[in-house]
C-alpha positions as CSV (number, residue, x, y, z in Angstrom):
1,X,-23.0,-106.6,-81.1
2,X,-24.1,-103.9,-82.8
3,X,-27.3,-103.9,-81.0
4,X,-25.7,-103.8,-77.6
5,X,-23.9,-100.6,-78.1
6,X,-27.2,-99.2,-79.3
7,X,-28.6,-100.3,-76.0
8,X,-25.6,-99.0,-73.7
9,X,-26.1,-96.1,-75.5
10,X,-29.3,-95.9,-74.9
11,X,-28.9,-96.9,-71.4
12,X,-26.4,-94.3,-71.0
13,X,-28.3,-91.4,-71.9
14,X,-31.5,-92.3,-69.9
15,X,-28.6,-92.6,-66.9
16,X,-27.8,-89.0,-67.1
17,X,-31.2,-88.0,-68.0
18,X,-32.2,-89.1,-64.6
19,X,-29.3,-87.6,-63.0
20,X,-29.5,-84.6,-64.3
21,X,-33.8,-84.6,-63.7
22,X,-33.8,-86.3,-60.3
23,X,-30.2,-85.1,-59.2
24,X,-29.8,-81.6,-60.3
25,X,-33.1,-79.7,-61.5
26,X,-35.3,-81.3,-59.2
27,X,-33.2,-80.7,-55.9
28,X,-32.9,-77.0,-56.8
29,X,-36.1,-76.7,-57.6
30,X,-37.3,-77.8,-54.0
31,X,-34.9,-76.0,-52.6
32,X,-35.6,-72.3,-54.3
33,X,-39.2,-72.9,-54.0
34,X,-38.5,-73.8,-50.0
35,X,-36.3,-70.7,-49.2
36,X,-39.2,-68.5,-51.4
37,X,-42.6,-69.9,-49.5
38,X,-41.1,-70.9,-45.8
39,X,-37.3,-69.9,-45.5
40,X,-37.3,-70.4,-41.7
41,X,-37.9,-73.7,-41.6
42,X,-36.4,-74.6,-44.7
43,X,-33.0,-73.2,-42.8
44,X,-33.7,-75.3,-39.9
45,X,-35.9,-73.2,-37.7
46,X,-32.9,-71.6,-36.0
47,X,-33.9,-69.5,-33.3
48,X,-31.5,-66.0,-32.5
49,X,-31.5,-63.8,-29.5
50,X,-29.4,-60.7,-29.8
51,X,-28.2,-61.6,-33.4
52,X,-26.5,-64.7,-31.3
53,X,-27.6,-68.5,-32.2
54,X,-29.1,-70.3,-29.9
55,X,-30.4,-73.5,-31.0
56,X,-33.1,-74.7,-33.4
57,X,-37.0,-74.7,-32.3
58,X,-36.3,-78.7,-33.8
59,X,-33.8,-80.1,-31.9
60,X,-33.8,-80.4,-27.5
61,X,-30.8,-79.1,-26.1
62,X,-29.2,-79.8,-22.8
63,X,-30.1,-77.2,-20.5
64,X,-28.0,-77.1,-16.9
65,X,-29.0,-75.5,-13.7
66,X,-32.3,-74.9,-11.4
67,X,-32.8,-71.6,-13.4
68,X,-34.8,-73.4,-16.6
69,X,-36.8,-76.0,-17.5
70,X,-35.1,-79.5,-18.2
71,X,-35.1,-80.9,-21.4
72,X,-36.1,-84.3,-22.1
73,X,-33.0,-86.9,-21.2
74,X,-31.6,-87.8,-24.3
75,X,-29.8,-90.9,-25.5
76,X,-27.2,-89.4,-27.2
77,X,-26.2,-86.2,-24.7
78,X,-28.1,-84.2,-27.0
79,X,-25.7,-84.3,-30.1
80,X,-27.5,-84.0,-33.8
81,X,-24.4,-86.2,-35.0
82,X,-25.6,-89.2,-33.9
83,X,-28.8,-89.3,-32.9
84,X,-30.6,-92.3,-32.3
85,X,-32.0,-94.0,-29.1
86,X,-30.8,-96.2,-26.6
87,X,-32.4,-99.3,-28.6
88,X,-33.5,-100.6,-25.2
89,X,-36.7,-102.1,-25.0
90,X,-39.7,-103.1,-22.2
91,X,-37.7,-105.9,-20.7
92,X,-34.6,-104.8,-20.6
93,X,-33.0,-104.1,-16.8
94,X,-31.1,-101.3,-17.7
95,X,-34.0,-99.6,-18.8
96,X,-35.7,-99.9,-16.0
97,X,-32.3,-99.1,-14.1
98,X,-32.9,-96.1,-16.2
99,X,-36.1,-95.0,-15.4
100,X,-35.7,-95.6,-11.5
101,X,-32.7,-93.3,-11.7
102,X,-34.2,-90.5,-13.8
103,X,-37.4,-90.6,-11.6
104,X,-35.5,-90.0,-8.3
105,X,-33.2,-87.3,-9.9
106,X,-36.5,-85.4,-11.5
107,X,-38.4,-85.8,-8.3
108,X,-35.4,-84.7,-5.9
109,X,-34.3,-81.9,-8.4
110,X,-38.0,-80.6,-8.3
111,X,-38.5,-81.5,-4.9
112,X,-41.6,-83.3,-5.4
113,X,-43.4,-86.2,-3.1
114,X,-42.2,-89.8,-3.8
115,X,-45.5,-90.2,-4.5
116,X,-45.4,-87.4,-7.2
117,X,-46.4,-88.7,-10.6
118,X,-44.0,-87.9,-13.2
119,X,-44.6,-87.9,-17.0
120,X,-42.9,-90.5,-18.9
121,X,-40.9,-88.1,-21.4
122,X,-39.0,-87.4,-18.6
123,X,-38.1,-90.9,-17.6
124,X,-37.3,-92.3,-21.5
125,X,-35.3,-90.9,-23.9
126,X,-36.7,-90.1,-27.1
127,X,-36.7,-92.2,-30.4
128,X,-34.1,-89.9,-31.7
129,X,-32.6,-88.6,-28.4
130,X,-33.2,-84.8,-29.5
131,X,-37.0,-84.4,-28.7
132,X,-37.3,-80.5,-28.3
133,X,-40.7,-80.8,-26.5
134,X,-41.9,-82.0,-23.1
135,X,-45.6,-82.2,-22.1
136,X,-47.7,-79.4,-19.9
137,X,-47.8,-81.3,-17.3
138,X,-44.4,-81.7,-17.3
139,X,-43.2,-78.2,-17.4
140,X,-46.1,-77.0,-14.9
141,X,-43.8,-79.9,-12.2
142,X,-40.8,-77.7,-12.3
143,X,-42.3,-74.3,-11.8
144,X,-41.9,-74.5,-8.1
145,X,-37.9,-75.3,-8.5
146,X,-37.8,-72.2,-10.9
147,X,-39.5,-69.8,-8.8
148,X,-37.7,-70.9,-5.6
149,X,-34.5,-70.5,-7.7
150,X,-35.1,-66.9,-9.6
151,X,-36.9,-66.0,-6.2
152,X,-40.3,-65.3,-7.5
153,X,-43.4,-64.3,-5.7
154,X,-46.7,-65.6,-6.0
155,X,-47.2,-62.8,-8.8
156,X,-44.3,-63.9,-10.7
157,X,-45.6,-67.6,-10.3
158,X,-48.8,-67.2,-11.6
159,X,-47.2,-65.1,-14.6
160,X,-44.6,-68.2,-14.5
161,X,-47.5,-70.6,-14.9
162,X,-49.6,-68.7,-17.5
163,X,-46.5,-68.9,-19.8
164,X,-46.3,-72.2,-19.4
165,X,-50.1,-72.6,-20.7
166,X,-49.8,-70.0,-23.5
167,X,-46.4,-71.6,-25.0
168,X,-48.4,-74.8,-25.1
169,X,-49.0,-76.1,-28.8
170,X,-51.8,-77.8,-29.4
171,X,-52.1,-81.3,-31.3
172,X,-51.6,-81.3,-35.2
173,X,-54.8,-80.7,-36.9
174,X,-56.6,-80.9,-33.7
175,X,-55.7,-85.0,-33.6
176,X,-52.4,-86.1,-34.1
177,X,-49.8,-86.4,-31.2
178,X,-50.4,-84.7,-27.5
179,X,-49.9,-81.4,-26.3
180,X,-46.7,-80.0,-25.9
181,X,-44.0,-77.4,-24.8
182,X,-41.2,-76.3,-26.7
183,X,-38.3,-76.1,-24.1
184,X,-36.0,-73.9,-25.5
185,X,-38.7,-71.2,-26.6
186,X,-40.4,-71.7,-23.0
187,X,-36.5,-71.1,-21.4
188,X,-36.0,-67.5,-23.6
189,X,-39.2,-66.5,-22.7
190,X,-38.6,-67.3,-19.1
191,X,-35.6,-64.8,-19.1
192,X,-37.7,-62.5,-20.7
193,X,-40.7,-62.9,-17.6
194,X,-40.7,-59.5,-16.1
């Protein structure tokens, strides 16, 4: 008996230990050094314009209108709450329902050909439904609807298209994922196109 309440005891005190370590000092410890050596990101890469928030550089956004790039769709109507994806896979009909219907809206909104190929992050919806980025190619299929919108002339279009290929970020480390465009840094900058 006696050597079970040594135990609990023991028990007990290596509980709070740990809570205390791994609950307390260790958490605050990671988060002063974070807000010390990258605060931006440690804050959520929130991105201002006119001391207003506007989004985060991490999470895709919704954005309406022939004036700006589209986003990629998302699964979840671009809400951080739940975020998630549509859990359909390769065989599934409404996927493929899916993808039929987003390729006729992208190539009618952009008036392209029906032969027009069209980049598959703008026919799925991400893993987690908030992808923030959408390939080169992508972006450079919508210039036309822009310009024809904000009435730009050829000037203005090639301008258009060189921001396009300088907001393109290259692959991590030179290998991992694919080029890519951040939409909502692309669309500010677009408003800011002289």
């Amino acid at each position: 008996m006696k050597r079970m309440k040594t135990q609990i005891k023991i028990a007990l005190r290596i509980f709070f230990l740990c809570t205390m370590l791994f609950g307390v000092i260790y958490p605050a410890f990671v988060t002063i050094l974070a807000q010390i050596v990258f605060p931006d990101k440690a804050n959520g890469s929130l991105i201002y314009r006119d001391n207003k928030l506007v989004g985060s550089e991490l999470i895709g956004q919704y954005f309406g209108g022939e004036r700006y790039f589209s986003s990629r769709p998302s699964a979840t109507g671009y809400s951080a709450l739940p975020s998630g994806g549509s859990n359909l896979g390769p065989t599934s009909d409404k996927l493929k329902q899916q993808v039929n219907e987003r390729l006729k809206q992208f190539r009618t909104f952009n008036q392209l050909s029906e032969t027009q190929a069209v980049p598959a992050e703008m026919l799925t919806a991400s893993a987690c439904g908030l992808d923030p980025h959408i390939s080169p190619e992508a972006a450079l299929l919508q210039v036309d609807r822009i310009c024809q919108t904000r009435l730009f002339n050829q000037e203005k279009k090639k301008g258009l298209i060189l921001l396009v290929n300088n907001s393109t970020e290259l692959q991590q480390f030179g290998i991992f994922g694919e080029k890519r465009v951040n939409v909502l840094k692309l669309n500010l900058k677009l408003d800011q196109l002289k």
